[in-house]
GUBA-913522 format. One line per 8 residues: number of its first residue (from 1); their letters; for each residue x, z, y of N, C-alpha, C. Coordinates in steps of 0.2 Angstrom, whole numbers, plus 5000, padded with zeros to 4 digits. Atoms other than C-alpha are relative to their C-alpha. Layout:
<atoms>
NUM) a) X:Z:Y:X:Z:Y:X:Z:Y; ...
</atoms>
This chain:
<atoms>
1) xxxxxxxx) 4995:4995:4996:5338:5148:5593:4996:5005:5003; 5004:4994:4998:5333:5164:5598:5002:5000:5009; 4999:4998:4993:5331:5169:5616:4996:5005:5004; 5003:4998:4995:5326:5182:5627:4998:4999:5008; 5002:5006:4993:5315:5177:5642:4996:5008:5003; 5001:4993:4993:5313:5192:5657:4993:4997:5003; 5003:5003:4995:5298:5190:5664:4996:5007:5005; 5004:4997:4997:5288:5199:5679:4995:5005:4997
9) xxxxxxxx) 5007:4997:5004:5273:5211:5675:4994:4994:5002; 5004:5005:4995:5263:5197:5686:5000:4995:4994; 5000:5003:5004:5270:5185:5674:4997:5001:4995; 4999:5000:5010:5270:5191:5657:4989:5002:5001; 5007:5000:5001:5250:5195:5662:4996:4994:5001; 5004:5007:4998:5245:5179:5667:5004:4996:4994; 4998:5003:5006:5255:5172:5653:4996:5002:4993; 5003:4998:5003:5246:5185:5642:4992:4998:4998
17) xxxxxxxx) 5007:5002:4999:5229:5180:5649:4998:4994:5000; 5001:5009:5003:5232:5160:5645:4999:5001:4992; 5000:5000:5007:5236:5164:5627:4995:5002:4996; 5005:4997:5005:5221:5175:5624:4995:4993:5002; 5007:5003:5000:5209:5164:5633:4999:4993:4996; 4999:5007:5004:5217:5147:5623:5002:5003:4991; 4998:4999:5006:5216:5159:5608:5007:4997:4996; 4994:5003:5002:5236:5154:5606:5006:5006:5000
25) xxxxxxxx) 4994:4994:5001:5253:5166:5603:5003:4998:5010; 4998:4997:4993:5260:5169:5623:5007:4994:4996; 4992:5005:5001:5277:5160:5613:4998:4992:5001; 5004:5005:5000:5266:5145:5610:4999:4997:5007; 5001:5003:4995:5260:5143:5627:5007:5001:5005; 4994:5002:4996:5278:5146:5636:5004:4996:4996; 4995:5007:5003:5285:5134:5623:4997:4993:5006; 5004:5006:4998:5272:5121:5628:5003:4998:5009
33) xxxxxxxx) 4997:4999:4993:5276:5126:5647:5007:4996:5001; 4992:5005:4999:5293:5122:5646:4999:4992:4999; 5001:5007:5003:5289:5106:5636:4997:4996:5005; 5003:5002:4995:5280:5100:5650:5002:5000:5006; 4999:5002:4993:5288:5105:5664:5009:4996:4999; 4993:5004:5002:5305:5096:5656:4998:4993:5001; 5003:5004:4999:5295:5082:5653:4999:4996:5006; 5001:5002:4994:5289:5081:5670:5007:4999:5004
41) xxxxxxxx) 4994:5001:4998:5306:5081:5677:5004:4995:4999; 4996:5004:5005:5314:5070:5664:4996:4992:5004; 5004:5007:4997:5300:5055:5671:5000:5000:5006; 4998:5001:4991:5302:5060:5690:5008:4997:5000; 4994:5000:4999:5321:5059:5686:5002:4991:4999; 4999:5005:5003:5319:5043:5678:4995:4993:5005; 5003:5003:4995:5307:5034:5690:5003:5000:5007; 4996:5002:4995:5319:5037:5703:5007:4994:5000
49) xxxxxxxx) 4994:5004:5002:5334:5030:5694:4996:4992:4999; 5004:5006:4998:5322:5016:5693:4998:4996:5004; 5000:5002:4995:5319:5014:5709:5005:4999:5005; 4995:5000:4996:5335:5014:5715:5005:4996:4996; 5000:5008:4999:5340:5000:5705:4995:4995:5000; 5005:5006:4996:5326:4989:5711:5001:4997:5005; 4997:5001:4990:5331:4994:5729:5007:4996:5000; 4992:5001:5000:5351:4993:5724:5001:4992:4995
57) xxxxxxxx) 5000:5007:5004:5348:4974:5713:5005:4997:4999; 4994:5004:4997:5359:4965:5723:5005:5002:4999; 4993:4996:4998:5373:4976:5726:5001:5003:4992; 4998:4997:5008:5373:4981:5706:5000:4992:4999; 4998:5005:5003:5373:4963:5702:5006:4997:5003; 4994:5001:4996:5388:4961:5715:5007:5001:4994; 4995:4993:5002:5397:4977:5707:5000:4997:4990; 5001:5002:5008:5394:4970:5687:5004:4993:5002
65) xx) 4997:5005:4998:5400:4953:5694:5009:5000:5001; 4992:5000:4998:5418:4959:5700:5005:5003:4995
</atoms>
């Protein structure tokens, strides 16, 4: 899927000066970026939902009972 992605001059030089110094395409390292910061969210998202039935046990094994 195509997309264009706007980025700052700030941006796109610090993006530019990842890509050169990891010898990789600028696409490559904001694919990668995303892929990580989804990642990271997806296991934060999930380690709560985890911990909130550990906390909630009881009261989910109440609510599955009725």
């Amino acid at each position: 899927m195509a997309m264009t992605l706007r980025l700052t001059d700030d941006q796109t030089a610090a993006l530019r000066k990842t890509a050169e110094h990891e010898g990789r395409s600028m696409h490559a390292v904001a694919v990668e970026a995303i892929e990580q910061y989804t990642a990271a969210r997806t296991a934060r998202r999930d380690a709560l939902l985890e911990r909130l039935v550990v906390e909630n046990r009881e009261v989910l094994d109440r609510l599955a009972d009725a």
